[in-house]
C-alpha positions in Angstrom: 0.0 0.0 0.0 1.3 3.6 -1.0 0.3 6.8 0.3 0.5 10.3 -1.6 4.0 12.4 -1.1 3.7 15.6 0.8 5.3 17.6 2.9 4.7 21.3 4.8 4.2 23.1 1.5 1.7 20.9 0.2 -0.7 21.6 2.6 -3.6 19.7 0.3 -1.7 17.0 -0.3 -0.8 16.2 3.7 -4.2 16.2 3.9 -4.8 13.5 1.2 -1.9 11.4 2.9 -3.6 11.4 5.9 -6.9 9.6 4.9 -4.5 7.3 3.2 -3.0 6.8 6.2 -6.2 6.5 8.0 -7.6 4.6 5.7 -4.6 2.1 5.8 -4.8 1.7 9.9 -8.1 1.4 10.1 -8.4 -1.5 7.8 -5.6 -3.5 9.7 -6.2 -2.6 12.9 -2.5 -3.0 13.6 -1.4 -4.1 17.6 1.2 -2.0 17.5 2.9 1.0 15.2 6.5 1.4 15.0 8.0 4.5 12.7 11.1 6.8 11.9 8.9 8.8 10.8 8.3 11.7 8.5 4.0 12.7 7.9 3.1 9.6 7.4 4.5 8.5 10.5 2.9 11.2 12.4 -0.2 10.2 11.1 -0.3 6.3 12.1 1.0 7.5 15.2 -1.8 9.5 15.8 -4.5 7.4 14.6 -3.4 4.2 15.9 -3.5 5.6 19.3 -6.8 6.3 18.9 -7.8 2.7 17.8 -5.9 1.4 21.1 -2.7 0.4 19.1 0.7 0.6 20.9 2.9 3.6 19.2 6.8 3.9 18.9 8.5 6.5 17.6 12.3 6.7 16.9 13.8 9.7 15.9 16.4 8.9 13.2 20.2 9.1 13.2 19.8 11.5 10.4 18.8 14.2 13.2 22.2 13.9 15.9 22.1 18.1 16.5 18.3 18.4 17.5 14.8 16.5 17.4 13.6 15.8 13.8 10.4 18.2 13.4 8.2 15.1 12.7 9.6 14.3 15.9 8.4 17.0 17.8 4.9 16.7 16.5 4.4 13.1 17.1 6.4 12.6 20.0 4.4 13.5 22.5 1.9 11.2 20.8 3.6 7.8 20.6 3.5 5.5 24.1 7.1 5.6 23.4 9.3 8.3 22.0 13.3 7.3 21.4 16.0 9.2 20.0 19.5 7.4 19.1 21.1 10.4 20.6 22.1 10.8 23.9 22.0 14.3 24.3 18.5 14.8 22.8 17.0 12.1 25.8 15.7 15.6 27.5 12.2 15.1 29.2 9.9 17.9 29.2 10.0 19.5 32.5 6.7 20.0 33.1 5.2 16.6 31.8 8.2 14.9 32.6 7.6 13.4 28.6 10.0 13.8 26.4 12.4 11.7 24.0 14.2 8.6 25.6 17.8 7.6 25.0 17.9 3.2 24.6 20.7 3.0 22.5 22.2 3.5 19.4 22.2 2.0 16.3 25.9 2.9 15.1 
């Protein structure tokens, strides 16, 4: 299954990629969601919360100087939130939420 391209300055088009999205999550009912994100991460993130799934999101080693912006957005969203960075593992200090640091991949 394939989902329309988009990003922030095709506002229409995120739009169409997230009833794709939808679409896609609600038909499989998934147990759990696991992404690296990007929109369409965001969006199963978001919607598969809301059919009970379990949600990770990793933040990917592309992003070592500060949380991805996909990151930031869905973050708070997913049951768990990782980052392969060390230095980015900073939990909100009022929520105590935030990006946790497990490990790295390299």
């Amino acid at each position: 299954m394939t989902v329309p391209d988009a990003n922030m300055t095709t506002k229409l088009r995120l739009v169409l990629q997230a009833l794709h999205v939808a679409l896609i999550v609600l038909r499989l009912r998934p147990d759990a969601i696991i992404t690296t994100g990007a929109a369409p991460g965001y969006f199963a993130v978001r919607i598969g919360r809301l059919i009970g799934a379990r949600t990770v999101w990793i933040d990917s080693i592309a992003n070592g100087q500060e949380m991805s912006l996909s990151g930031r957005k869905a973050g708070p969203y997913a049951g768990l939130w990782l980052t392969q960075w060390q230095h980015l593992a900073v939990p909100d200090a009022t929520s105590g939420r935030g990006p946790r640091f497990r490990g790295a991949i390299i």
